[in-house]
FIKOLRO-207542 format. One record per residue (C-alpha): residue number from 1; x negated, y, z. Coordinates in nm, 2 decimals, padded with zeros to 4 digits, m for minus. Layout:
BEGIN
R  num    east   north      up
R  NUM       X       Y       Z
...
***
This chain:
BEGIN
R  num    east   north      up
R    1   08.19  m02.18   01.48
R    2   07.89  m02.38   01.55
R    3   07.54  m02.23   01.52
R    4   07.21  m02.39   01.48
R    5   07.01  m02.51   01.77
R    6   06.75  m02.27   01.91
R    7   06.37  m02.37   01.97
R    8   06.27  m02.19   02.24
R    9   05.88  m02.20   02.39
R   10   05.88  m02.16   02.77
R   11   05.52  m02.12   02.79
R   12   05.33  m01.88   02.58
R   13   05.10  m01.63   02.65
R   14   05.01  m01.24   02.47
R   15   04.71  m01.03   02.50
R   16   04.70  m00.64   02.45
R   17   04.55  m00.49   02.19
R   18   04.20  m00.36   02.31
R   19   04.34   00.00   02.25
R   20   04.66  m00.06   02.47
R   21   04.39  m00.17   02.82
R   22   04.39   00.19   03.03
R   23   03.98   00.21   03.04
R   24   03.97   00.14   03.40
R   25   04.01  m00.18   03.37
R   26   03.70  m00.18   03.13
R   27   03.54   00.10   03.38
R   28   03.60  m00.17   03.70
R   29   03.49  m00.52   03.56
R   30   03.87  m00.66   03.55
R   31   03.99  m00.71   03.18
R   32   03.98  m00.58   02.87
R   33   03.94  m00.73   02.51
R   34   03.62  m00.61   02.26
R   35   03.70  m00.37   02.01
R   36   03.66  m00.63   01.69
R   37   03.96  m00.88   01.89
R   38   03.66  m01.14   01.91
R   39   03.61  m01.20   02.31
R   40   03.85  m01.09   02.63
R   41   03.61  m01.07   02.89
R   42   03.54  m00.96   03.28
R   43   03.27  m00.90   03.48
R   44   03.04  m01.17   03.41
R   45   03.27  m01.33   03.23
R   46   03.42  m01.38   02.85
R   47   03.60  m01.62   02.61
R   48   03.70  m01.61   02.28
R   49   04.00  m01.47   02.16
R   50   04.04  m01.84   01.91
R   51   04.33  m01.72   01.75
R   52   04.52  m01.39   01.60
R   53   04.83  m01.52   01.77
R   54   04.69  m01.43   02.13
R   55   04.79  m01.04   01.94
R   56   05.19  m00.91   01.90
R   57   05.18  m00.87   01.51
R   58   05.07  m01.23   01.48
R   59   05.21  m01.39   01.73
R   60   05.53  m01.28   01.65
R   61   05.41  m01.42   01.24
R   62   05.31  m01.74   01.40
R   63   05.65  m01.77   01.53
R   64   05.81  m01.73   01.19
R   65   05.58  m02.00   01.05
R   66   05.67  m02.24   01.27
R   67   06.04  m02.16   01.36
R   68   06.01  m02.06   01.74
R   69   06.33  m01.86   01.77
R   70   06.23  m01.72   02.12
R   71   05.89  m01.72   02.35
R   72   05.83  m01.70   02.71
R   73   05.57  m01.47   02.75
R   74   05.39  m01.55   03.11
R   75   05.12  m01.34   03.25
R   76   04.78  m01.37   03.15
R   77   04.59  m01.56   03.42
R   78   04.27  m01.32   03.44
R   79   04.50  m01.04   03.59
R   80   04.63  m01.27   03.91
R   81   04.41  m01.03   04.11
R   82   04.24  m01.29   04.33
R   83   03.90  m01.10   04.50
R   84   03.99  m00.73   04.40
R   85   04.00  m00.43   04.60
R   86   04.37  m00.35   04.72
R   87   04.42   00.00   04.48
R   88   04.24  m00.20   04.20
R   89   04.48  m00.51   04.23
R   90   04.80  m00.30   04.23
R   91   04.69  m00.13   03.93
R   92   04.58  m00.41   03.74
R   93   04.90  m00.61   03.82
R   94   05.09  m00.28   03.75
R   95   04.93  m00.29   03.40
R   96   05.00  m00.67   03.33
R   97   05.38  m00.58   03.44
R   98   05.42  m00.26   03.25
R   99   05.28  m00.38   02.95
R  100   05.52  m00.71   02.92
R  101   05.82  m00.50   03.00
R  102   05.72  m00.32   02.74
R  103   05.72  m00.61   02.49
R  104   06.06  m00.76   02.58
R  105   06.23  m00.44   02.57
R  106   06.12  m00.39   02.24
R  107   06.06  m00.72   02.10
R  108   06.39  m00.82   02.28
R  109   06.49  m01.08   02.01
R  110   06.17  m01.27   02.00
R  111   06.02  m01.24   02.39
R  112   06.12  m01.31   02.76
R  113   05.82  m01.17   02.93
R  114   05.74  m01.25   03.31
R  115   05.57  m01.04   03.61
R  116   05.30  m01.10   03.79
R  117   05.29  m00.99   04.22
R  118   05.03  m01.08   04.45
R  119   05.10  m01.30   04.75
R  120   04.86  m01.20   04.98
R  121   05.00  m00.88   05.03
R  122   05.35  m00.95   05.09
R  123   05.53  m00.62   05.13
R  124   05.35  m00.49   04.83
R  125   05.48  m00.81   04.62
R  126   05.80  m00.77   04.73
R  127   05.88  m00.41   04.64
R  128   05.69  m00.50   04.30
R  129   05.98  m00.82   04.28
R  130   06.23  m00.49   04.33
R  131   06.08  m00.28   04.07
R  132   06.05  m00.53   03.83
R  133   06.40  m00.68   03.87
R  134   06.57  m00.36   03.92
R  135   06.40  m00.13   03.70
R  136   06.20  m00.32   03.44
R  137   06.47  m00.60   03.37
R  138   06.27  m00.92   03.43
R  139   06.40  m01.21   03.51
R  140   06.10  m01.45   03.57
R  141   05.80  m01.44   03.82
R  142   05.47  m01.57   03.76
R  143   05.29  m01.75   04.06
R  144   04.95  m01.89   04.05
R  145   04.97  m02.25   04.24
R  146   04.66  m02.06   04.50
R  147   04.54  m01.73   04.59
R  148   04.33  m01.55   04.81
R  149   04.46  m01.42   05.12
R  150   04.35  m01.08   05.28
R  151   04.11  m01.24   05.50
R  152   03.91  m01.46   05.17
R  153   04.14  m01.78   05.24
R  154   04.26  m01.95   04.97
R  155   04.59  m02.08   05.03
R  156   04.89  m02.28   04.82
R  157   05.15  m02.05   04.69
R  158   05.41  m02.23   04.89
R  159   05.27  m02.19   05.27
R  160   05.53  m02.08   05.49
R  161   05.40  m01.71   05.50
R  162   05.51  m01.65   05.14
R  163   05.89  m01.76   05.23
R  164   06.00  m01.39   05.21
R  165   05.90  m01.38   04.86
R  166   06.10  m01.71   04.75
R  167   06.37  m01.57   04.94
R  168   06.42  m01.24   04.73
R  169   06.36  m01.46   04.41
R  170   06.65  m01.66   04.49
R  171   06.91  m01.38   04.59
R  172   06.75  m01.26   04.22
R  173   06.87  m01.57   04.07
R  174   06.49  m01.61   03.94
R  175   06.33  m01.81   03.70
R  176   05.97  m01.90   03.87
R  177   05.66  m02.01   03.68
R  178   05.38  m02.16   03.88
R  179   05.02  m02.17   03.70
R  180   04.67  m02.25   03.78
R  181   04.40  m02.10   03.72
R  182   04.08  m01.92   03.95
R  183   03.99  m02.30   04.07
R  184   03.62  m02.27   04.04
R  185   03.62  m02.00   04.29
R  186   03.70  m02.24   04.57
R  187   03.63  m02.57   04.43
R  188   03.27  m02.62   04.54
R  189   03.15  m02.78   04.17
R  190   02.91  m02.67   03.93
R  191   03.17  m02.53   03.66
R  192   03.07  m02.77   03.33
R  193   03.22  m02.97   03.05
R  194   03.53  m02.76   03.12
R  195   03.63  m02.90   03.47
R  196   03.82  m02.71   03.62
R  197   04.04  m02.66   03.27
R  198   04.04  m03.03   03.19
R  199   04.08  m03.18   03.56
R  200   04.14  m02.94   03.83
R  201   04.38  m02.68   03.70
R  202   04.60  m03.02   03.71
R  203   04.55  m03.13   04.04
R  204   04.65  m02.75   04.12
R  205   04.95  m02.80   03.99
R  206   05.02  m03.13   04.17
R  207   04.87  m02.93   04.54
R  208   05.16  m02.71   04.48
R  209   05.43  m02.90   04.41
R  210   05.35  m03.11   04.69
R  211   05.41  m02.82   04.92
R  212   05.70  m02.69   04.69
R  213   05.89  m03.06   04.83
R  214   05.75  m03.09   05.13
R  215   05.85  m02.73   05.25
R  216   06.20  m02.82   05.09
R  217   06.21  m02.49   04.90
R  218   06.44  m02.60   04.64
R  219   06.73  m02.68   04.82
R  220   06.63  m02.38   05.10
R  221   06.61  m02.11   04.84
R  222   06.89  m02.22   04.57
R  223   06.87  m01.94   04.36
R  224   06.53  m02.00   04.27
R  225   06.41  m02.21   03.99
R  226   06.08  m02.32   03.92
R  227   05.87  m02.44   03.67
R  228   05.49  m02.58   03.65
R  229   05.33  m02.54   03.36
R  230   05.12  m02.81   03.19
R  231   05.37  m03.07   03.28
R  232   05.27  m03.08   03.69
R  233   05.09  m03.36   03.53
R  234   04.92  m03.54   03.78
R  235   05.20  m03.47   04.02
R  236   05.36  m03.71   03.77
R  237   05.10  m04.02   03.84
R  238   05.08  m03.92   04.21
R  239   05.43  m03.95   04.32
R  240   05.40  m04.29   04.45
R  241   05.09  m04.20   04.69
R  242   05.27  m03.95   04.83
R  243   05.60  m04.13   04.92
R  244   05.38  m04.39   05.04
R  245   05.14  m04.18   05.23
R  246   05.47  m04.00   05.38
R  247   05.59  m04.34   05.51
R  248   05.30  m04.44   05.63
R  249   05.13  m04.17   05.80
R  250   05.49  m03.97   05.96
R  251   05.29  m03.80   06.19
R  252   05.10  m03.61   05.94
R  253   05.45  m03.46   05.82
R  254   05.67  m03.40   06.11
R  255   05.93  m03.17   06.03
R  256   05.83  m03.21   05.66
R  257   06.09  m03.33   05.42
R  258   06.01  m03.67   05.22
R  259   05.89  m03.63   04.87
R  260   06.18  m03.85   04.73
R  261   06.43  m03.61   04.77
R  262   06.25  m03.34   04.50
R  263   06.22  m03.58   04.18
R  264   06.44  m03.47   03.97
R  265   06.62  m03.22   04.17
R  266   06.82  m02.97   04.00
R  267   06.60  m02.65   04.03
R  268   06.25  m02.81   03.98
R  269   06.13  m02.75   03.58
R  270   05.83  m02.89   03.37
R  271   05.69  m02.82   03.02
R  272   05.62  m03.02   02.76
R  273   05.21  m02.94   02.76
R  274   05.13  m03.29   02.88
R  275   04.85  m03.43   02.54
R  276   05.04  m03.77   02.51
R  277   05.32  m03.96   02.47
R  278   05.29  m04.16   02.76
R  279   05.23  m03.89   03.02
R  280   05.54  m03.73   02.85
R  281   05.70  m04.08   02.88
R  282   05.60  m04.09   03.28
R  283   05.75  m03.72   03.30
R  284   06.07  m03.77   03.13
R  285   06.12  m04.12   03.35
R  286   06.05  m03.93   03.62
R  287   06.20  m03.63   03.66
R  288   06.50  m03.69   03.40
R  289   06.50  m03.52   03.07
R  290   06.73  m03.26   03.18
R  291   06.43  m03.10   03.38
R  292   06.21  m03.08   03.12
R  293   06.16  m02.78   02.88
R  294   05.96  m02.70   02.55
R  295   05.62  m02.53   02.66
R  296   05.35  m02.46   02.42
R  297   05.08  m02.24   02.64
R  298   04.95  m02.07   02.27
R  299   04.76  m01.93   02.18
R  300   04.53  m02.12   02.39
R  301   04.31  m02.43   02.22
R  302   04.48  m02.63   02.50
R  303   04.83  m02.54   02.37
R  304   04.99  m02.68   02.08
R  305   04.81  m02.51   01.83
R  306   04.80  m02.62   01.45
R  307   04.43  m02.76   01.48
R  308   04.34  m03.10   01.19
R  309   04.04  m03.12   01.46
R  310   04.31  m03.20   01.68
R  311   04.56  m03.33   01.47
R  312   04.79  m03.06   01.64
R  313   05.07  m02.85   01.62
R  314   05.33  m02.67   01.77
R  315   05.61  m02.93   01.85
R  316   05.41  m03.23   01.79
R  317   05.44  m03.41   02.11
R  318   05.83  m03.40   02.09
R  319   05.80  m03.55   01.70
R  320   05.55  m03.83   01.82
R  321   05.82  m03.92   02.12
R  322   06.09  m03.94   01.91
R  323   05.92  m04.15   01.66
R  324   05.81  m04.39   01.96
R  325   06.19  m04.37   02.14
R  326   06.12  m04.20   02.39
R  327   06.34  m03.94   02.36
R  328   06.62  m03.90   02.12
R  329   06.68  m03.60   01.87
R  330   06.95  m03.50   02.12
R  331   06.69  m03.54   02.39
R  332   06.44  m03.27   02.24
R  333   06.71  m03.03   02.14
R  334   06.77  m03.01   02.52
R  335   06.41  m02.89   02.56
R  336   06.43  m02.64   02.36
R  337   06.71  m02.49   02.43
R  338   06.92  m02.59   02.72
R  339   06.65  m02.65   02.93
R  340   06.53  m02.35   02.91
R  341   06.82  m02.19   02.95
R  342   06.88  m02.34   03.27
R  343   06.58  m02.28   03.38
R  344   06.62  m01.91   03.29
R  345   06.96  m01.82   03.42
R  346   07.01  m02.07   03.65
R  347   07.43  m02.15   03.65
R  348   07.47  m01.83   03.55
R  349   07.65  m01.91   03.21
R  350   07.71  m01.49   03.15
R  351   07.34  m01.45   03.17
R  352   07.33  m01.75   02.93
R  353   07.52  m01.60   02.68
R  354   07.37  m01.27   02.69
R  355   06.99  m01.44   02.59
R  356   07.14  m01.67   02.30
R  357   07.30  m01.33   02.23
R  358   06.95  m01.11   02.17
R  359   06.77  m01.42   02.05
R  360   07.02  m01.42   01.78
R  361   07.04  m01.11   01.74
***
């Protein structure tokens, strides 16, 4: 008997209820959201919370309005743990962890929530990737695209010293999400106008994956699947400078491997969260619409959020394809579900089953 089609979101993010953030992270400066759900904020830092989505109870109302069968619920960028004290970071990521384990298991239906380790301490992270796995249930880990390392480096998620970390993700079958965020603490510019939102958190995305393929990690680590959110957008309009710089510069990238051999491999996932058709068009041409996947990032004014400012909302950028041809109907039911299936589970079709199973449950 057939069944209807599901529309999955692989990018989506949830903030706790002010009551449900233990007060040390209020006590310490880290995180925590005002009492009246109006601001999440940090030391020296807040932003508005601009919708009730970014809260369980409506989120999970949202969902019903515009029939998202199933979220992916990342981790919530703030809580990456870049700069804090060692004891402070474990907690803090221990919280972020905790509390989306939480949701999926009892939200199981609606949510696929990921964890969050940090790379700079690598034994830590690994026996977090353990906990999680093994005792929490998760099946996808967030990585930000750079992080501070234990001396105040910043670094690419995918330098060498962070192989052991892709290697236990990929004898966990793992799904991977890479994100940016934290660019304006090494990125000497004056943060205005939204930079480092608008501009750099994309050329994050596209330093990562050009590490991701030069390393070689997808075809190293095969159990590993990664995605990068926001399209990998300028990694999109960049691939011809880097063959070409690869080819014509060899001795910069001796034992690297050439950039050709990642587009459209297998185990390499984008979303959807690209603005416009023709940057979607690019992607699709690119990478091959089997590698591409629904992603929303809501609540966020940046996500596909309803919005007649912005003429917005969530699916839009699939509907405005289709009506130009640049995907089929066929096409965009792949990125909802398939590819997101896929990107989940890997080839494991049991695993497969058993999602579609509690989605439609």
């Amino acid at each position: 008997m057939s069944r209807k089609k599901l529309r999955i979101n692989g990018h989506s993010h949830l903030l706790p209820y002010p009551e449900d953030i233990p007060q040390f992270m209020h006590d310490k400066g880290i995180f925590w959201v005002d009492k009246d759900r109006k601001f999440m904020l940090q030391k020296d830092w807040s932003r508005p919370v601009t919708d009730s989505s970014f809260f369980l109870d409506e989120k999970l109302a949202w969902m019903e309005k515009y029939k998202i069968d199933h979220a992916v619920v990342l981790n919530l960028s703030q809580l990456y743990g870049n700069g804090l004290r060692l004891e402070e970071m474990k907690q803090a990521l221990r919280f972020q962890n905790d509390f989306n384990a939480r949701i999926q298991k009892e939200n199981p239906s609606k949510f696929t929530c990921g964890f969050v380790i940090h790379p700079g301490f690598i034994r830590g992270a690994l026996w977090e990737i353990e906990r999680c796995v093994e005792v929490l249930g998760m099946q996808l880990l967030c990585l930000p695209t750079h992080y501070m390392d234990t001396i105040g480096t910043w670094r690419c998620i995918f330098d060498e010293e962070n192989e052991p970390i892709f290697e236990l993700a990929s004898k966990y079958n793992l799904a991977v999400e890479i994100h940016p965020y934290d660019g304006e603490k090494f990125i000497k510019l004056q943060n205005t106008a939204w930079r480092f939102h608008l501009i750099w958190m994309l050329a994050q995305c596209a330093d990562a994956y050009h590490f991701l393929t030069l390393n070689g990690y997808a075809d190293k680590y095969p159990g590993m699947r990664t995605c990068f959110a926001h399209g990998g957008q300028l990694a999109q309009m960049n691939l011809g400078r880097r063959i070409q710089g690869f080819d014509g510069r060899p001795d910069l990238f001796e034992g690297k491997v050439h950039p050709r051999k990642a587009v459209g491999h297998k185990n390499i996932f984008f979303d959807t969260l690209v603005h416009d058709t023709g940057s979607l068009e690019l992607l699709v041409k690119n990478q091959g619409v089997q590698q591409v996947l629904v992603g929303l990032d809501d609540p966020y004014p940046l996500g596909e959020m309803e919005s007649e400012m912005q003429s917005s909302y969530p699916g839009k950028i699939l509907d405005l394809a289709k009506d130009r041809e640049i995907i089929t109907e066929a096409d965009a039911a792949l990125m909802w579900e398939d590819n997101v299936l896929q990107w989940l589970c890997g080839d494991d079709e049991a695993a497969k089953e058993k999602l579609i199973k509690r989605i439609l449950s």
